[in-house]
C-alpha positions in Angstrom: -98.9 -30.1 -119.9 -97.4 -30.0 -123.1 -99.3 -27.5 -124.9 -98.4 -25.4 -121.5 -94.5 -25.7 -121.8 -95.0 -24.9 -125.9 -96.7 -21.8 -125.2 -94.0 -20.3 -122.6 -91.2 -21.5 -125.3 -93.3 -19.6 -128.2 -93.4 -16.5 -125.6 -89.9 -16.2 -124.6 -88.7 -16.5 -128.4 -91.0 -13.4 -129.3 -89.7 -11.4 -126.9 -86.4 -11.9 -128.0 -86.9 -11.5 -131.4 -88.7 -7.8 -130.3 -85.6 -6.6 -129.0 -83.2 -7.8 -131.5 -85.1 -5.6 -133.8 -85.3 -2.6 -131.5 -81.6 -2.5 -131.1 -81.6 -3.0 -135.0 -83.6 0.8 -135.5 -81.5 2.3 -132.9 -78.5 2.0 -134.6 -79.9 2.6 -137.9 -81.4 6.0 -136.6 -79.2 9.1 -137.4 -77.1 11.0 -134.9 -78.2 14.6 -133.0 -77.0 17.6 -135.0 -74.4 19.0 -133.2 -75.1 22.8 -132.2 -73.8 25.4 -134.4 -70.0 26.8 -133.9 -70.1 30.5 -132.8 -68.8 32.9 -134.9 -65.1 33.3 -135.2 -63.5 36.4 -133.2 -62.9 39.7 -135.5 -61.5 41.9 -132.6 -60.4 42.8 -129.0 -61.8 45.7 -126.6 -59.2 47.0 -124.7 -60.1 50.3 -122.2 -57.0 53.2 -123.2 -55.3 52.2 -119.5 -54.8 49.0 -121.0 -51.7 50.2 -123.7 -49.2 52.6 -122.8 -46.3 54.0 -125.4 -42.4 52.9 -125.5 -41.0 56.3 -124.6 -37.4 57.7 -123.5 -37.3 57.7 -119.8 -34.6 58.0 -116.7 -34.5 54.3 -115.4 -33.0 54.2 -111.8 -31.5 50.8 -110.5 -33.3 50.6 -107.1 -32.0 49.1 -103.7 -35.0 48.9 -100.8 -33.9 49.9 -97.5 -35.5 50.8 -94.4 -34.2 52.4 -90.9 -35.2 54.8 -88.1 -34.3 58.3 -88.0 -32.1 60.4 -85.5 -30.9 63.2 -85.3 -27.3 64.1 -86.5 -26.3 66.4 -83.7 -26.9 65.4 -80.5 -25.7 65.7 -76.9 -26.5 63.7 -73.4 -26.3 66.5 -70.4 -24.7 65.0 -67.5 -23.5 66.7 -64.1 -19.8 67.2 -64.2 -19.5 67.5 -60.1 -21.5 66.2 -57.3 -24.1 67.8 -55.6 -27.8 69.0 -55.0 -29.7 70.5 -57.6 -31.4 73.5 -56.5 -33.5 74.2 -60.1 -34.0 72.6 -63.5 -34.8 75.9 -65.8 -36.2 73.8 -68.9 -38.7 70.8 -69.9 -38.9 68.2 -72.7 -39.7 69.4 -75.8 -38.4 73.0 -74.9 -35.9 74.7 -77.6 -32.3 75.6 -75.7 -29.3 77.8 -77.8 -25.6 76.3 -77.0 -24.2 77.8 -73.6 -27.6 78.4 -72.4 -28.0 77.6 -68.5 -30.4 74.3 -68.0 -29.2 73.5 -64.7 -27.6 75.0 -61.5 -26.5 73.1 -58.4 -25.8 73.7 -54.8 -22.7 76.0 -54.5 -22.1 76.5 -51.1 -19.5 73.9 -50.9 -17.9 74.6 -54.0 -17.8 78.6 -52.6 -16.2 77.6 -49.8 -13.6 75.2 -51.3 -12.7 78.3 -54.1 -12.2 80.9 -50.8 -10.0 78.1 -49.0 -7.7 77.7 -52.5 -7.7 81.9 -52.4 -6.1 81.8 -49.5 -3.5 78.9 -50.0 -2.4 80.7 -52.8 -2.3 84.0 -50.9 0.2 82.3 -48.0 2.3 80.8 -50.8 2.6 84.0 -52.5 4.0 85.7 -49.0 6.4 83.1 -48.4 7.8 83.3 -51.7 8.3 87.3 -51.3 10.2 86.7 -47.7 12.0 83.4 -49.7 13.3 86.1 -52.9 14.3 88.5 -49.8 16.3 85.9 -48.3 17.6 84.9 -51.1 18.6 88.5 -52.8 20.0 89.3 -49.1 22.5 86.0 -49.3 23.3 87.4 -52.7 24.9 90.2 -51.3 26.4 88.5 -48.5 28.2 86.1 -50.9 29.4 88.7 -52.9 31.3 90.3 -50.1 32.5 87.1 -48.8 30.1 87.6 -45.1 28.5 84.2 -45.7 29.6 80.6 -47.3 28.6 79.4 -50.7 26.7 76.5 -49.3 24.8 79.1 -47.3 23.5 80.7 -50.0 22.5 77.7 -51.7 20.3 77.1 -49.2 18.5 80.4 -49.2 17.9 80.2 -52.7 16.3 76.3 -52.3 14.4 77.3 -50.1 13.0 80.3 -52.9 12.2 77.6 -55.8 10.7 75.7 -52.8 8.0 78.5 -52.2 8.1 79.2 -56.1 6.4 75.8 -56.6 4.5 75.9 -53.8 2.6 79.5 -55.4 2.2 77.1 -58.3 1.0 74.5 -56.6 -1.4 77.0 -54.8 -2.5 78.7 -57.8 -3.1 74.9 -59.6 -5.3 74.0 -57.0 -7.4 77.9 -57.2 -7.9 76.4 -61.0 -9.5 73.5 -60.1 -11.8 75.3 -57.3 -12.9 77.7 -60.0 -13.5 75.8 -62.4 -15.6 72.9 -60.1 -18.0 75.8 -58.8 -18.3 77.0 -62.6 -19.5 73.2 -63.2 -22.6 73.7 -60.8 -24.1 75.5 -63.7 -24.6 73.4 -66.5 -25.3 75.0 -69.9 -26.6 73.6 -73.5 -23.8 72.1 -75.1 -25.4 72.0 -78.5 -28.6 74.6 -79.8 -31.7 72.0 -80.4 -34.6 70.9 -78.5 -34.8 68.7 -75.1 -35.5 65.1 -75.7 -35.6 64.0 -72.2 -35.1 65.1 -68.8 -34.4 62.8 -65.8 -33.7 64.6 -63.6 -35.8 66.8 -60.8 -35.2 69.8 -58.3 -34.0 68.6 -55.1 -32.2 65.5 -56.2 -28.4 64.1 -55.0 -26.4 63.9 -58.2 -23.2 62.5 -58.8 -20.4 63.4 -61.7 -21.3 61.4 -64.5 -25.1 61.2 -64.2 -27.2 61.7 -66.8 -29.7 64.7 -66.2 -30.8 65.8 -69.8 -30.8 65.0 -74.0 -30.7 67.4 -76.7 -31.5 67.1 -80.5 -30.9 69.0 -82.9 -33.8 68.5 -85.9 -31.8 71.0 -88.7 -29.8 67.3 -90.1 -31.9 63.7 -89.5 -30.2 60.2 -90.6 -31.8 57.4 -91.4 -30.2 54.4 -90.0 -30.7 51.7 -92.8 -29.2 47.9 -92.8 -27.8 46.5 -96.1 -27.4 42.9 -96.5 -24.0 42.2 -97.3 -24.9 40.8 -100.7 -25.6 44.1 -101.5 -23.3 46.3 -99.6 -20.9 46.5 -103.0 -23.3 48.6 -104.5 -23.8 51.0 -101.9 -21.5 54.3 -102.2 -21.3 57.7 -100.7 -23.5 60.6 -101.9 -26.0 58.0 -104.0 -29.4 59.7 -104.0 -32.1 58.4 -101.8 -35.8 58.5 -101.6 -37.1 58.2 -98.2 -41.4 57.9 -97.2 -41.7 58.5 -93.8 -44.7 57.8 -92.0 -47.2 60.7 -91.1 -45.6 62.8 -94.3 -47.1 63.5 -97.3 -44.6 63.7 -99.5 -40.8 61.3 -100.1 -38.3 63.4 -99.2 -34.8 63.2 -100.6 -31.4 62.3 -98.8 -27.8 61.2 -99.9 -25.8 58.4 -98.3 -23.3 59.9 -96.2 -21.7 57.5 -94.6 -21.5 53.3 -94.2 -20.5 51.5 -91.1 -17.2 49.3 -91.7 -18.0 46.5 -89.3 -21.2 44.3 -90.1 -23.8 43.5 -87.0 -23.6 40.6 -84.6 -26.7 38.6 -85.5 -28.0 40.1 -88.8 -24.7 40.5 -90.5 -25.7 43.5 -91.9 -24.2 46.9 -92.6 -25.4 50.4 -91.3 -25.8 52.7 -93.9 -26.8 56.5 -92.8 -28.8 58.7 -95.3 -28.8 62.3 -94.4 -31.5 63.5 -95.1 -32.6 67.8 -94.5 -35.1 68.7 -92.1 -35.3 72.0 -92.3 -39.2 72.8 -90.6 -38.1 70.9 -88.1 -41.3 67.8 -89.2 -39.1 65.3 -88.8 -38.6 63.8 -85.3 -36.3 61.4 -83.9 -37.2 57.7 -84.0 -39.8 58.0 -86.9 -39.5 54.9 -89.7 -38.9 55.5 -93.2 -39.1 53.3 -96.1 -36.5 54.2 -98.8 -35.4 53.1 -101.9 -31.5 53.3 -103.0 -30.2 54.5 -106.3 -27.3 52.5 -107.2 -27.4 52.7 -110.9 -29.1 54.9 -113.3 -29.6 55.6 -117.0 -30.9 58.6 -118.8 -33.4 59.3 -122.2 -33.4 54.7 -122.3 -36.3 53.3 -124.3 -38.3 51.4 -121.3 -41.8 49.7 -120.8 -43.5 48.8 -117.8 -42.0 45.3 -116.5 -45.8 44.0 -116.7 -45.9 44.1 -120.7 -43.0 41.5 -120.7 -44.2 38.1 -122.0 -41.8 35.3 -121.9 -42.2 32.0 -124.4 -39.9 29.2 -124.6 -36.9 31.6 -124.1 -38.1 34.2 -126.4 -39.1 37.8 -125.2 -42.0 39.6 -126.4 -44.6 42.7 -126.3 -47.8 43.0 -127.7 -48.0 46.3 -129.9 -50.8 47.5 -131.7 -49.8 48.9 -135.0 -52.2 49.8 -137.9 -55.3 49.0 -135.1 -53.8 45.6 -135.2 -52.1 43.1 -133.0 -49.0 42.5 -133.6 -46.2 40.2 -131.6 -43.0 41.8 -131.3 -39.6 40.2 -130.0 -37.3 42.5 -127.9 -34.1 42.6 -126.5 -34.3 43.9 -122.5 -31.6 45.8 -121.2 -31.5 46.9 -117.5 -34.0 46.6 -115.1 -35.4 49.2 -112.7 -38.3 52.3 -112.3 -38.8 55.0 -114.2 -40.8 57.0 -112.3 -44.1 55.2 -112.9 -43.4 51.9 -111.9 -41.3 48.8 -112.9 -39.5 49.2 -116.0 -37.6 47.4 -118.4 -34.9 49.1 -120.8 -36.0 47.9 -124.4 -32.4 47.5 -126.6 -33.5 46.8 -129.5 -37.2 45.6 -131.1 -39.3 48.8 -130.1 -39.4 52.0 -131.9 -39.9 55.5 -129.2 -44.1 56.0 -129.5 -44.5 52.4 -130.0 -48.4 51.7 -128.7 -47.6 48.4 -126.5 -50.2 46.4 -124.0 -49.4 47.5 -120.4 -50.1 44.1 -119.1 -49.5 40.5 -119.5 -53.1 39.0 -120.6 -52.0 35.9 -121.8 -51.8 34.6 -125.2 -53.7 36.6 -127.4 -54.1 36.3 -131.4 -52.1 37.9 -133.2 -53.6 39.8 -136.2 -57.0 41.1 -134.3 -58.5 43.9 -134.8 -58.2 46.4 -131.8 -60.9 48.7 -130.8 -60.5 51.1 -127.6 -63.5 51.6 -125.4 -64.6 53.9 -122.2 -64.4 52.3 -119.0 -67.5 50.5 -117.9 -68.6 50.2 -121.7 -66.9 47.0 -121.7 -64.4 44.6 -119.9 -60.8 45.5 -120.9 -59.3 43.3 -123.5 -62.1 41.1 -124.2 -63.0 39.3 -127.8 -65.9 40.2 -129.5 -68.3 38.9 -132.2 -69.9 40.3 -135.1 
């Protein structure tokens, strides 16, 4: 038994003794060789869209705006007497010239009113011959001392009486005319018909709306301003209007700017004129525009994009001597200039300046720059030798 318990004691001491000096090796072996470091970077690729030059542009202050167009001239029809209509000479989409007839109504009415006014004024112009008879007669009469003075007076009363009453008769004949002239209505403006509501047959009264014409020659667009902004909106500032379904912007001026903001949006209306000569424009088509409220001409700009920021200093990456270079600026006004965003460049640029176009990040200053195709590499990537 006690040879037994010696021999597990012998056991257990050997195995500890065999790791003691396996952990001893282990540290005592040397470390893995860390893998190489690759080679440093000698230059940059950049494709040619990449850079662009510092050049002397017109930079326009922009204001976005946006509005539907109407037309600048344009008339509601509506029926100026009662009555039936009897035939409606035009459709929608038709072109009328001013004083053309669109419309004629029943005139049997308005005939026979005119004849009865003809006739009024025909009796009041008799009774005013026998009244100036009378009254010429009692003249006479007075004179020779046949008659008294109060007499006469009467005579000659009784001649402004039927005076007024030709007037009165010859007031009335005016207004008959001119009601059975109003059963034919004519274009008030030359232009096209917008809408017609109105059909052969019907029962109008005065005031009833029967037609609308446009005239396409001048279009507006109706554009709200945020007040904010409203202080830098004036008349005649050039405008540059997209409208949808056209090809190309088309220009227009501001021509005039509402004095009263809107309940709800407390915005202002602002109308740009803009020409339509062809006629392509049509009336509630949108347009996106955008506002010129300030611009400069021959400024040193480069696109917003290239403008890197660092703890409150400006900066663009220009390429000089195939190098990179970091070069502090000083930004002046901010708007488009033609191609894009743009950013007036005070002072820190020279005009023909080769600058990156877009903000890549940090990149190393000193590089070598080399320009590839597109598709031969990945714009602005580092390379190794």
């Amino acid at each position: 038994m006690l040879k037994r318990r010696s021999f597990w004691i012998i056991l257990v001491a050997c195995l500890l003794a065999g790791g003691v000096a396996a952990a001893m090796l282990k540290k005592q072996s040397p470390s893995p060789v860390a893998p190489a470091s690759p080679q440093a970077v000698t230059f940059m690729e950049f494709l040619p869209s990449d850079v662009t030059q510092a050049d002397a542009r017109e930079l326009r202050q922009l204001l976005p705006i946006s509005g539907s167009l109407r037309a600048v001239n344009q008339a509601t029809v509506k029926a100026k007497v009662p009555g039936d209509v009897r035939e409606v000479l035009v459709r929608e989409g038709e072109a009328v010239k001013a004083g053309q007839v669109l419309i004629k109504m029943d005139v049997s009415d308005y005939q026979a009113r005119l004849d009865q006014a003809k006739g009024a004024l025909a009796a009041a112009r008799g009774q005013l011959e026998i009244a100036a008879k009378t009254r010429d007669n009692n003249k006479a009469l007075l004179d020779k001392g046949f008659i008294s003075k109060t007499a006469f007076d009467n005579a000659e009363s009784q001649y402004d009486i039927a005076r007024a009453n030709v007037e009165s008769a010859r007031g009335a004949l005016d207004v008959a005319q001119k009601a059975l002239a109003d059963t034919v209505i004519r274009a008030p403006i030359s232009g096209l018909v917008s809408s017609r509501t109105i059909q052969p047959g019907e029962k109008v009264s005065a005031d009833n709306r029967l037609l609308d014409v446009v005239d396409l020659g001048q279009m507006e667009m109706e554009a709200p301003v945020p007040a904010s902004d409203i202080m830098h909106v004036a008349l005649g500032q050039d405008v540059t209007v997209k409208v949808e379904g056209m090809p190309q912007p088309l220009s227009g001026k501001v021509a005039r700017i509402n004095p009263a903001t809107q309940a709800g949006s407390r915005s202002i209306m602002a109308y740009v004129q803009i020409d339509n000569p062809q006629g392509a424009l049509r009336v509630g088509m949108f347009g996106d525009a955008q506002l010129t409220i300030a611009r400069k001409s021959g400024v040193l700009s480069v696109p917003q994009s290239a403008i890197q920021n660092d703890a409150g200093s400006t900066y663009v990456y220009a390429i000089e001597d195939s190098k990179l270079a970091r070069k502090p600026v000083t930004l002046g006004m901010r708007g488009d200039d033609g191609q894009g965003p743009a950013v007036e460049i005070v002072s820190g640029l020279e005009r023909g300046a080769q600058i990156v176009k877009t903000n890549l990040g940090s990149l190393r200053v000193g590089t070598t720059v080399k320009f590839v195709q597109a598709g031969a590499a990945a714009p602005a990537t580092a390379s190794t030798q």
